[in-house]
C-alpha positions, -999 to +999 in steps of 0.1 A: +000+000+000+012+037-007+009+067+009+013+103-002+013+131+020-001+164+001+017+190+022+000+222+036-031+225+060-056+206+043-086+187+044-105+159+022-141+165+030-158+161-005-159+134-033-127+125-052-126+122-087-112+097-111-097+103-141-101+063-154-087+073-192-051+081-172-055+059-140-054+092-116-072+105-088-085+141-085-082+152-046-097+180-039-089+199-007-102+223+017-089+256+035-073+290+024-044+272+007-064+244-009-069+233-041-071+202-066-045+169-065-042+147-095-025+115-082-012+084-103-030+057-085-002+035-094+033+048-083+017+076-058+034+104-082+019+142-078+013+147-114+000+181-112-018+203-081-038+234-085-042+261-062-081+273-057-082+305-035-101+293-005-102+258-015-121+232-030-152+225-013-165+202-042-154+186-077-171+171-106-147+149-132-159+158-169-136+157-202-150+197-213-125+201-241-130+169-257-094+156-254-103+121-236-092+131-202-119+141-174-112+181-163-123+189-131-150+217-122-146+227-089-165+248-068-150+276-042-161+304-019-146+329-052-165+311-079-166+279-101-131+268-119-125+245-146-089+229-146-076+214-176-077+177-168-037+173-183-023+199-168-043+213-137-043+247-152-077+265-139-098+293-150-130+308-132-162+303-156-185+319-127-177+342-100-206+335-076-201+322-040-201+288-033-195+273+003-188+239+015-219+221+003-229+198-030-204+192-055-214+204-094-239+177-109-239+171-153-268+176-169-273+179-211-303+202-213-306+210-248-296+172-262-267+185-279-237+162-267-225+192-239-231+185-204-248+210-185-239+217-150-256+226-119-245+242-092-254+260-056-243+293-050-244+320-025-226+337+004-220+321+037-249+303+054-269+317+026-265+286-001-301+290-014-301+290-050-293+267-078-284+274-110-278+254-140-253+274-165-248+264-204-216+238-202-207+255-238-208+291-230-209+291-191-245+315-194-273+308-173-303+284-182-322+288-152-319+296-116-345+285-088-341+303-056-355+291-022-355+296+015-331+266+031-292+264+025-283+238+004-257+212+015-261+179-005-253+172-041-287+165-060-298+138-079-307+131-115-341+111-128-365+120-157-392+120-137-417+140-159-406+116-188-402+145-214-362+130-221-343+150-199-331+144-168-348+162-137-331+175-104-342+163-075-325+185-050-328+183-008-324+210+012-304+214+049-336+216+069-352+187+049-376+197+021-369+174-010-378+191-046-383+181-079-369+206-105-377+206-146-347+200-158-352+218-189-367+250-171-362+247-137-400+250-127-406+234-092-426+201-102-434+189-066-418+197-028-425+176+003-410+187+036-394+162+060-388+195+088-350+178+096-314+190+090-300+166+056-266+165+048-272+134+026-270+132-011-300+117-019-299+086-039-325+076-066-330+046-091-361+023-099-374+002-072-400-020-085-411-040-119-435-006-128-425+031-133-422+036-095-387+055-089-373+058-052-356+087-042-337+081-004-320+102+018-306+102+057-316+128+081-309+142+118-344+122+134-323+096+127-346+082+096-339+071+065-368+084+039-376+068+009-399+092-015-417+085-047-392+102-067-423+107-095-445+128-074-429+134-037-451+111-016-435+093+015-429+055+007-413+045+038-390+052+065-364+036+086-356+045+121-319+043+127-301+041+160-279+078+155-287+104+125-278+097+095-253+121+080-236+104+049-256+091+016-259+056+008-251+034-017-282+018-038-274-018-049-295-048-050-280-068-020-307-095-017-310-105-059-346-093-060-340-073-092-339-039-076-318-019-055-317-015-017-306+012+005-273+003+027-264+034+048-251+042+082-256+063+112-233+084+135-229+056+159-211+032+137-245+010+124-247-004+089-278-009+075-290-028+043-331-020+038-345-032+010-355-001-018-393-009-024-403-021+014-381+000+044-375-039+054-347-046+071-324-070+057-292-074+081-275-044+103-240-047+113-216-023+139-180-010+131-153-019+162-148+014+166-182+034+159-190+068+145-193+058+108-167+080+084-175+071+050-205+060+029-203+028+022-194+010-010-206-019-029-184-043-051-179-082-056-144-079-040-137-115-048-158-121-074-176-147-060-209-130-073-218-118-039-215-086-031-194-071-002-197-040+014-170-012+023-176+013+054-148+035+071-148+049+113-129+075+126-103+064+143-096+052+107-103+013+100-120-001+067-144-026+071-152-050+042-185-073+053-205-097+033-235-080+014-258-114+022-271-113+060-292-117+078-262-124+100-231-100+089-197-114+090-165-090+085-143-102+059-112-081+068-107-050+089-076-030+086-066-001+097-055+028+072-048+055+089-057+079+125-088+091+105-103+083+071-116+116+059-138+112+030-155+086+011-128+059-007-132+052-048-117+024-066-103+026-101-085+004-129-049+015-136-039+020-176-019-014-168-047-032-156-047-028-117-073-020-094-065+002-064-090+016-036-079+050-029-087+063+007-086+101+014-072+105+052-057+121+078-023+111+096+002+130+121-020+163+112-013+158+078-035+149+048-026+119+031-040+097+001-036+059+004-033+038-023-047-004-018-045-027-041-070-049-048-071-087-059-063-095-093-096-105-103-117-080-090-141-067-118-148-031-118-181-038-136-196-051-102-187-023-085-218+001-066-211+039-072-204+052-046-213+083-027-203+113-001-224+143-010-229+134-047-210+113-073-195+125-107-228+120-130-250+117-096-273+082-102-258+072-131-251+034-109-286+021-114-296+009-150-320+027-163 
């Protein structure tokens, strides 16, 4: 296993990115001296790093110029920069506000091949409005303002089934929204009246048009919405709030996906998608979950295994098939595990789990490697206040 220290007083609170074309890992990190990391997953070299005046607070991978490689918008308290995916070289492309909260989400609006992309803005405890800008000539398509700060990355569904993909957005103090993804017009809100910090997750959850959208929340429940109209479908009571999304994979081979989440006290949970049932729960030695957990066949055994972090820095890998959980391996990577982990397939052929930490006071990237035969095409996306495309892990 490697480790590289990225000098400098810095955090890893949001979502990596993976640049899979080149085998590298985009770190994005917080604080006045901040910025963007691309690391070779392989050999641990620094290949470029990117200074973003007050740090990165989010990042979204996405190949803008068409070269092959995945640039990186990322999203500051002085604007929204794009960095040139080869060479890290940034350039603002819009100067409003944007605090720690959801990373940028892709979107192609007008059908013409360009991504889209939506992002929060606004000063400080003020992150209220979204706005989707032109991924072509950075202009504004639409903006929706509302009343709640914003602190998760939304989700993507077509849930007015006119081609394009909707946002389904939910806000700090826990009112879930459906925007037109072509307009922006509110098509439904339903208010859950508790603090989110979860990216919401959303895929189809039964053999009809039904489409669940899930979320954690500070009453300690899970929700599950009908992501079509708003209504409540279910919720699970957990034993601690639930601060980190989930991952959404079908862990019982019904045909649909479940919701596997955990709460502040260091419980796992796998429910199924369509019922709130309970399928196993399982707790972490050391409590107070870090991460959001990850699915993936790790031995390709055509089981799936599950992937969880604590804080005092231990990764968990547990059997996806309860109802009684069994840990696999648990080993520690470092004082504190800081951010959600990503896996990704090295230009030789190698797959590495990348784990964004903390160690001695200083921010480190490990680098795992994973068994030879593990297929990346059973991996679960994961999650930790949004993904790059955001739902693009359940087939449609």
């Amino acid at each position: 296993m490697k480790k590289v220290f990225l000098t400098g007083d810095w955090t890893i609170w949001t979502n990596l990115g993976v640049q899979q074309s080149r085998g590298v890992v985009l770190v994005p990190t917080s604080g006045k001296d901040g910025g963007v990391f691309a690391v070779e997953a392989e050999t641990g070299k620094i290949v470029w790093k990117a200074k973003i005046p007050d740090g990165a607070v989010g990042l979204a991978a996405v190949d803008v110029n068409a070269d092959d490689v995945e640039d990186a918008l990322v999203p500051s308290a002085s604007g929204l920069y794009l960095l040139d995916g080869k060479t890290g070289k940034s350039v603002v492309v819009h100067s409003e506000p944007m605090l720690i909260g959801p990373s940028p989400i892709l979107l192609d609006v007008n059908q013409d091949g360009m991504l889209d992309w939506g992002v929060a803005v606004g000063a400080e405890g003020k992150i209220r409005d979204f706005v989707l800008l032109n991924g072509d000539t950075q202009q504004t398509i639409w903006r929706f303002s509302q009343e709640h700060p914003i602190f998760a990355t939304p989700a993507l569904w077509d849930v007015n089934e006119d081609g394009v993909e909707d946002v389904l957005l939910v806000t700090g103090y826990g009112k879930a929204i459906a925007l037109n993804g072509k307009t922006g017009e509110m098509l439904w809100g339903t208010t859950i009246d508790h603090r989110v910090d979860s990216a919401p997750i959303v895929g189809r959850i039964s053999a009809g048009r039904q489409v669940g959208l899930g979320f954690g929340a500070y009453d300690r429940n899970f929700y599950m919405l009908d992501a079509r109209t708003g209504a409540m479908l279910w919720k699970y009571l957990a034993r601690a709030q639930v601060e980190h999304a989930a991952a959404f994979w079908d862990i019982d081979a019904d045909g649909f996906p479940d919701a596997i989440f955990c709460d502040r006290l260091g419980w796992v949970y796998a429910v199924k998608g369509n019922t709130g049932t309970l399928l196993w729960n399982s707790l972490l030695h050391y409590k107070q979950c870090n991460t959001s957990p990850l699915v993936v066949d790790y031995n390709a055994d055509g089981i799936p295994e599950v992937w969880a972090g604590d804080q005092q820095g231990w990764l968990y890998l547990m059997s996806g098939r309860g109802p009684v959980i069994t840990s696999l391996h648990q080993f520690p990577i470092a004082p504190t595990i800081s951010s959600t982990p990503v896996f990704l397939r090295t230009p030789a052929g190698k797959h590495i789990l990348a784990v964004p930490a903390k160690e001695g006071g200083k921010t480190a990237l490990f680098l795992h490697p994973l068994l030879p035969r593990f297929s990346p095409s059973a991996l679960g996306w994961w999650k930790y206040r949004g993904d790059f495309r955001n739902a693009g892990f359940i087939p449609r």
